[in-house]
N, C-alpha and C positions, 0 to 999 in steps of 0.2 A: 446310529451307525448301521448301515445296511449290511450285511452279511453276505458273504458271496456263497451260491448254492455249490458250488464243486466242493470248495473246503470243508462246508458244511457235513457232507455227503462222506468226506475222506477220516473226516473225526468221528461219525454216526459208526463209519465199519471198523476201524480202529481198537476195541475193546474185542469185538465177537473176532479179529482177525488175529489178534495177541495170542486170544486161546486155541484158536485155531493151530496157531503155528507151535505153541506150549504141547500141545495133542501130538502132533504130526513127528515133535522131536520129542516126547517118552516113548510113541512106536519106533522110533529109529533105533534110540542107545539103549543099550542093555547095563545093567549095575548099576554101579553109583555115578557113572554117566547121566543116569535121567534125571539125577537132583538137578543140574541146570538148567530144567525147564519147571520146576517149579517155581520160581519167582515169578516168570513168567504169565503161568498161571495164575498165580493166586494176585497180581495184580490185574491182569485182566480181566478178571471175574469180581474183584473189589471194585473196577470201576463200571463194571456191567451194573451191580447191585444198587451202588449210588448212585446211579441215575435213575437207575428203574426207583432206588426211595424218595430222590428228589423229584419227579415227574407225578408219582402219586400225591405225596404233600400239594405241590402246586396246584394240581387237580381240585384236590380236596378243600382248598382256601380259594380257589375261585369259583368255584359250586357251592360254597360259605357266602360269597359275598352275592353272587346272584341270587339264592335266596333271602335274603337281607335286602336287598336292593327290591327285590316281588315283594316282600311283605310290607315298604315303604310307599307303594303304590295303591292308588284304590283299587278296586276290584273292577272290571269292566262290565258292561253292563246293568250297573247299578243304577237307579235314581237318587236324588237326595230329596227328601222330603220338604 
């Protein structure tokens, strides 16, 4: 299933624009006003972090398998006796 790059693009800013906006209203309200922008927050930043951990995993097991895949290989330039 092909992906459309706008939506793509609108879910990529989506996290950094939550805490953005989390930010922008604890500078507004003063007291116990600003607890309403921590939910906010602290989901916005929960889904910044899980992606940033699942983007390094998936890195890391396909950098796994391409060496796995080079070591399956012969070496180039070799001759065989």
């Amino acid at each position: 299933m092909k992906q459309r790059p706008l939506l793509q693009g609108l879910l990529a800013l989506s996290s950094p624009l939550l805490i953005a906006l989390a930010v922008v209203v604890l500078l507004q309200r003063q007291g116990v006003d600003k607890l309403q922008a921590l939910p906010a927050l602290l989901i916005g930043s929960g889904l910044l972090i899980s992606s940033g951990v699942h983007r390094r995993r998936w890195r890391r097991e396909l950098l796994l398998a391409l060496r796995q895949d080079e070591d399956k290989q012969e070496p180039h330039g070799e001759s065989l006796p």
